[in-house]
C-alpha positions as CSV (number, residue, x, y, z in Angstrom):
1,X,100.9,87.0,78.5
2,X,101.0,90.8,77.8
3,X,104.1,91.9,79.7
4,X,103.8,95.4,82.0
5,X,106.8,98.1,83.0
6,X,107.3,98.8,86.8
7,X,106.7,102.6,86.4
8,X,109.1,104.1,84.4
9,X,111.9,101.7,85.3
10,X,111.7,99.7,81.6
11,X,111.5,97.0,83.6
12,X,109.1,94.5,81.7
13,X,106.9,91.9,84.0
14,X,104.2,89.2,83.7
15,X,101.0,90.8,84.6
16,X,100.6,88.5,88.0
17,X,103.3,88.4,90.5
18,X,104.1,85.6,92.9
19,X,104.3,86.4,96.8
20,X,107.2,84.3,97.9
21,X,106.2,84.7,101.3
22,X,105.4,81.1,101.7
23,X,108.7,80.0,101.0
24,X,110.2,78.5,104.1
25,X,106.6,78.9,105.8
26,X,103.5,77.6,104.3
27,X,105.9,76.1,101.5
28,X,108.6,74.1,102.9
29,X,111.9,74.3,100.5
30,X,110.6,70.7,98.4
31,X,107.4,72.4,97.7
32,X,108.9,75.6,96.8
33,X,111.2,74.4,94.6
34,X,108.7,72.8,92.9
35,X,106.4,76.1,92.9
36,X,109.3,78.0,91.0
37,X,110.0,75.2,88.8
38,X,106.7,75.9,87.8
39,X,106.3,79.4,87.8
40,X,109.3,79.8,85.8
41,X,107.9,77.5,82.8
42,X,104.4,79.3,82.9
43,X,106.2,82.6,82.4
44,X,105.4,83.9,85.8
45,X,109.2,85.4,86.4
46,X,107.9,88.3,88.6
47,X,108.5,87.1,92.2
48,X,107.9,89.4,95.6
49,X,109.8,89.0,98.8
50,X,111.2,90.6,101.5
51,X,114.4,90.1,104.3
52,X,111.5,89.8,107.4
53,X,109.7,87.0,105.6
54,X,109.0,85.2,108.0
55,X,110.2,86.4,111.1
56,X,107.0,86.0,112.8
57,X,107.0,81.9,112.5
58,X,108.4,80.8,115.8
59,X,112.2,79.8,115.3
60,X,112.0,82.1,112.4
61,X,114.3,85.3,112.2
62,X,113.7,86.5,109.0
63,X,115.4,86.3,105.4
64,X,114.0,82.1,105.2
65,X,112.1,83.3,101.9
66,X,114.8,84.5,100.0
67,X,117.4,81.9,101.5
68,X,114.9,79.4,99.8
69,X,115.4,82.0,96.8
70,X,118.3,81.5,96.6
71,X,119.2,78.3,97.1
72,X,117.0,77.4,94.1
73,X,119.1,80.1,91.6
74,X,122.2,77.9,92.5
75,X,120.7,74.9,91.6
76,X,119.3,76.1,88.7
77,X,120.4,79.0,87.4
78,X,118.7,81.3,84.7
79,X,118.8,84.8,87.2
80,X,118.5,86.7,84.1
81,X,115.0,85.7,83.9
82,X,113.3,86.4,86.4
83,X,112.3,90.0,88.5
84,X,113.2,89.5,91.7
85,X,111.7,91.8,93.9
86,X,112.3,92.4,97.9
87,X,112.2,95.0,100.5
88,X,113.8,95.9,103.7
89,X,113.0,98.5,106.9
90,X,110.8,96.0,109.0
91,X,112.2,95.1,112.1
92,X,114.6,92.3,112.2
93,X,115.5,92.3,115.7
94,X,119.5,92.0,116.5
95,X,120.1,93.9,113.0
96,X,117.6,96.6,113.2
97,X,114.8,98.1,111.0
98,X,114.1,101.1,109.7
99,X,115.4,103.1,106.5
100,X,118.6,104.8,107.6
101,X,121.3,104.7,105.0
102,X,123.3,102.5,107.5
103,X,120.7,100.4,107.6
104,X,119.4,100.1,103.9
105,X,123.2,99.5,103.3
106,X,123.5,96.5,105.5
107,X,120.2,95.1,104.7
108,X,120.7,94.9,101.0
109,X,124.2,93.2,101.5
110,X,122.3,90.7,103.7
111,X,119.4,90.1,100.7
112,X,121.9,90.1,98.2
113,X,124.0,87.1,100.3
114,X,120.5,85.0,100.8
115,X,118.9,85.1,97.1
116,X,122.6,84.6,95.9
117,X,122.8,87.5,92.9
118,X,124.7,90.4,92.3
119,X,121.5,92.5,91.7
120,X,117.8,93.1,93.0
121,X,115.2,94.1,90.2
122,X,113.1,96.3,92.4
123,X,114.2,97.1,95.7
124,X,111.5,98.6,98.4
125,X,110.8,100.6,101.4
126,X,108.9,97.9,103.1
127,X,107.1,100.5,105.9
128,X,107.3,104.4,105.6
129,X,109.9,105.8,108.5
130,X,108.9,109.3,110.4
131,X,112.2,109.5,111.8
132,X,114.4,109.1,109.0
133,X,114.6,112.3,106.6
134,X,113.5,111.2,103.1
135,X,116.7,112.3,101.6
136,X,118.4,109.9,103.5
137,X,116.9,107.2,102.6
138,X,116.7,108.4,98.9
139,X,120.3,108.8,98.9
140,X,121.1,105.5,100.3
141,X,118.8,103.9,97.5
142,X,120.7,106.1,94.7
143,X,124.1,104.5,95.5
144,X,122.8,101.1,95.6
145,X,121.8,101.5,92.2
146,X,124.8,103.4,90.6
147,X,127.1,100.4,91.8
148,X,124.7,98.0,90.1
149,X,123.2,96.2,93.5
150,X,119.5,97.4,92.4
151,X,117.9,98.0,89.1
152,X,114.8,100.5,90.8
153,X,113.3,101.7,94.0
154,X,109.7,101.1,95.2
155,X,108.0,101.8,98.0
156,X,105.1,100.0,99.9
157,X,102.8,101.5,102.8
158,X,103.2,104.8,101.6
159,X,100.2,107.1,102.5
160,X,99.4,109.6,99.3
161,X,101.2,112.2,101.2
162,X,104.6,110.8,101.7
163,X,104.3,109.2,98.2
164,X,104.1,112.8,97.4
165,X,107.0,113.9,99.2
166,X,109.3,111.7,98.3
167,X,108.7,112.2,94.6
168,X,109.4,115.5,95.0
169,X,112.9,115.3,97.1
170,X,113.7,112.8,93.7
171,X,112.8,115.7,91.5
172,X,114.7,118.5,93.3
173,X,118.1,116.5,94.2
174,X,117.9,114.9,91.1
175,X,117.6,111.2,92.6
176,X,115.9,107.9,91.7
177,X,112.8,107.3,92.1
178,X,110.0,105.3,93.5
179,X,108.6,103.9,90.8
180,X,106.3,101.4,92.4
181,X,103.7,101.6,95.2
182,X,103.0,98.3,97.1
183,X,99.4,98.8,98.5
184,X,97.4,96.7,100.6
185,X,94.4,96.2,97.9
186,X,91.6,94.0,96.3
187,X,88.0,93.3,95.9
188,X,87.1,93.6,99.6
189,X,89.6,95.9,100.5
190,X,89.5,98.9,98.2
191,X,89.2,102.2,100.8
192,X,93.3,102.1,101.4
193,X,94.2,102.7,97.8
194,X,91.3,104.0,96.0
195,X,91.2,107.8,96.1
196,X,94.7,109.7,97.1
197,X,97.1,107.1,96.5
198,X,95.6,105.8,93.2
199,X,95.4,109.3,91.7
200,X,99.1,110.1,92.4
201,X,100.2,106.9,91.2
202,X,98.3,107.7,87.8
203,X,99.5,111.2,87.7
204,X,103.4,110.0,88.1
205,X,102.9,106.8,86.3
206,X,103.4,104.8,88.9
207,X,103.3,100.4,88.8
208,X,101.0,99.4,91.6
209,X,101.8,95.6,92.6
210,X,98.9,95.1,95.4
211,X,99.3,92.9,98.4
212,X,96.7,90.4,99.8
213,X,95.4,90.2,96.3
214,X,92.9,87.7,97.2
215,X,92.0,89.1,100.6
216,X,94.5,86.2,102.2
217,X,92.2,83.4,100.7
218,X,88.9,85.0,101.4
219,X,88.6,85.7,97.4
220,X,89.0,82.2,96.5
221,X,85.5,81.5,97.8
222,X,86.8,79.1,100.3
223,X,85.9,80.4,103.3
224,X,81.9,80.9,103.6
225,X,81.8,80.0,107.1
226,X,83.7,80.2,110.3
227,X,83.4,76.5,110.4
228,X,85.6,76.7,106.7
229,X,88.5,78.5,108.3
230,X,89.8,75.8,110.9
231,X,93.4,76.1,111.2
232,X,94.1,78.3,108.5
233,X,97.5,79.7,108.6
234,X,95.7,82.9,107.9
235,X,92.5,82.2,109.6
236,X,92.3,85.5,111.9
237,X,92.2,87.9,109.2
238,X,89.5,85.9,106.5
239,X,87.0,85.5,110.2
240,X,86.5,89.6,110.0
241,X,85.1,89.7,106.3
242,X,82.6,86.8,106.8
243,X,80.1,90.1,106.8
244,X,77.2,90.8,104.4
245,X,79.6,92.9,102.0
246,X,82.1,89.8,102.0
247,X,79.4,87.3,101.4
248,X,77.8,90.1,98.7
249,X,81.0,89.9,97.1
250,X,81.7,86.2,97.0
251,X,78.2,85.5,95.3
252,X,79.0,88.2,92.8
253,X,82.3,86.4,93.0
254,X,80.5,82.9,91.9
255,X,78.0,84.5,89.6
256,X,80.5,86.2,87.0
257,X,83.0,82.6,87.1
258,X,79.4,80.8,86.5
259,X,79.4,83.0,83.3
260,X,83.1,83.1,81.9
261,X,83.7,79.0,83.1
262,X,86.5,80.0,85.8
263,X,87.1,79.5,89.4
264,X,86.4,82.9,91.8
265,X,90.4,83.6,92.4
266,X,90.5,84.3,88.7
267,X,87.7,86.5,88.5
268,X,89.5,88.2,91.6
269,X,92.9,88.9,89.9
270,X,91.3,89.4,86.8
271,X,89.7,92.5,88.2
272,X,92.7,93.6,89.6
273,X,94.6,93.4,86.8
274,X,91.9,95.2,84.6
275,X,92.3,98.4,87.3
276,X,94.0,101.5,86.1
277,X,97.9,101.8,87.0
278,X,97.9,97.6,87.9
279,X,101.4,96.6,87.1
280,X,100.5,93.2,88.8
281,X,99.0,92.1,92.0
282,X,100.9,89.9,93.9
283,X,99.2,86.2,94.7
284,X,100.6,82.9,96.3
285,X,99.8,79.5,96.3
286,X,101.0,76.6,98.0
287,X,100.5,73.8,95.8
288,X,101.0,73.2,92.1
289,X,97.2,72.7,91.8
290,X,96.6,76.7,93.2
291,X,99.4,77.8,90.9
292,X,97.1,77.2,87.9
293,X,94.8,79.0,89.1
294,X,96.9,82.4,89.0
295,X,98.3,81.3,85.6
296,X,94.8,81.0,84.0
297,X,94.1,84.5,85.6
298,X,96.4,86.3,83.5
299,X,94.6,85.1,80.3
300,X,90.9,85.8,81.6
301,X,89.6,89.2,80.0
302,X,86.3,90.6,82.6
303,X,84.1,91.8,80.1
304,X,82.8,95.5,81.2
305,X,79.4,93.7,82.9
306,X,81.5,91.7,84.7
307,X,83.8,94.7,86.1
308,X,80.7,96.7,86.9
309,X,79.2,93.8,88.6
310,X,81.8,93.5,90.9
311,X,82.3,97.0,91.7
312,X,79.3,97.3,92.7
313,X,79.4,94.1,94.7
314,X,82.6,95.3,96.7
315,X,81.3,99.1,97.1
């Protein structure tokens, strides 16, 4: 696996990263122990979370991912290896949301106490915030990382335009900066990121580490019917791209893993990782069956037939 840098952090990751928001949810803590286990031996030591995963699972109040997290470093050690990425500003009821420096200061105390380090790898602006001035929030992330809580700042949900701006208030006050962008992006959903925010994040050299990677299973070819989505956890959002383009894209999907021997979510993360300023998309799985699937996408090369055959596809 070809290790990439988050921006111009000189922080070195695998070129897939995991989406630990299964842990505690879709994953009870058995089967996510087992998952990192895993993802640890096959080099995958990039791993995504946040403090509001999963608030929305009834009984749920947020920060179950990274308790899970965390409770699996203790047992087994080896921080040092692994990326550990999370974010904060959603709302967590009783404690607030937002990116106020009072808040960014408390959350990160509370992310720090779950996952059970000293340090977060890449800590992010989980949702842009009108009402709190960019300097703020810039500020508040700049201490954090002179006292040694966070290695670099990222941001996710940024429109081109605030991207903007708040590369520019790190330039004039001479603060860090964001040096990752975490977009809602893949195959099927390209209008969000292609365009404004992909050309600023090549001009600043930005790391892009896409959400929804595989279009929240739809990608893994799965789901060709209604009748195929049941009770799945994420059922509500694959029903909505069972449209021509979706089912365009899942038989070009079918007909470049006919041609290279692999299964469609490879061919998926394959083209996302072949994208210009891909750092690594974010994927999860909840079994160890699914984890081999991402790990044999990071060693599947699209030739340029393939990529051109799926961009068309997904147009």
């Amino acid at each position: 696996m070809q290790p990439r840098t988050l921006g111009r952090s000189g922080i070195k990751v695998p070129p897939l990263c995991f989406g630990g928001n299964v842990f505690g949810w879709t994953a009870d803590a058995a089967t996510s122990e087992r998952l990192l286990d895993a993802l640890r031996d096959a080099g995958l030591t990039f791993i995504d979370t946040a403090d509001v995963y999963s608030r929305w699972v009834p009984g749920h109040v947020g920060g179950e991912s990274e308790t899970v997290i965390g409770d699996w470093l203790a047992a087994r050690g080896g921080r040092d290896a692994l990326v550990i990425a999370t974010k904060c500003g959603m709302d967590m009821g009783p404690t607030g949301k937002g990116l106020s420096a009072k808040h960014i200061k408390a959350a990160v105390d509370a992310s720090l106490k779950r996952l059970r380090t000293d340090y977060i790898d890449l800590y992010q602006a989980h949702a842009d915030d009108a009402e709190t001035p960019l300097a703020e929030t810039l500020h508040a992330f700049a201490e954090l990382i002179a006292v040694g809580k966070v290695r670099a700042i990222g941001a996710s949900n940024y429109s081109a335009a605030r991207l903007e701006e708040a590369l520019k208030v790190s330039a004039d006050e001479g603060l860090p900066r964001y040096e990752t962008l975490q977009p809602h992006y893949n195959l099927y959903e390209r209008s969000q990121f292609e365009g404004d925010r992909q050309q600023t994040c090549l001009e600043h050299s930005l790391g892009v580490i896409p959400y929804f990677s595989l279009a929240s299973g739809f990608l893994s070819g799965k789901y060709r019917t209604k009748a195929d989505i049941g009770s799945a956890a994420r059922g509500g959002m694959v029903e909505g791209m069972l449209n021509p383009r979706g089912l365009r894209i899942l038989d070009a999907l079918d007909a470049v893993s006919a041609d290279l021997g692999a299964r469609p979510a490879q061919v998926a993360l394959a083209w996302l990782m072949a994208k210009p300023t891909i750092a690594a998309p974010i994927a999860s799985a909840t079994s160890l069956e699914q984890l081999l699937d991402l790990e044999a996408a990071t060693r599947l090369d699209l030739p340029p037939e393939a990529m051109q055959r799926l961009d068309q596809a997904g147009a």
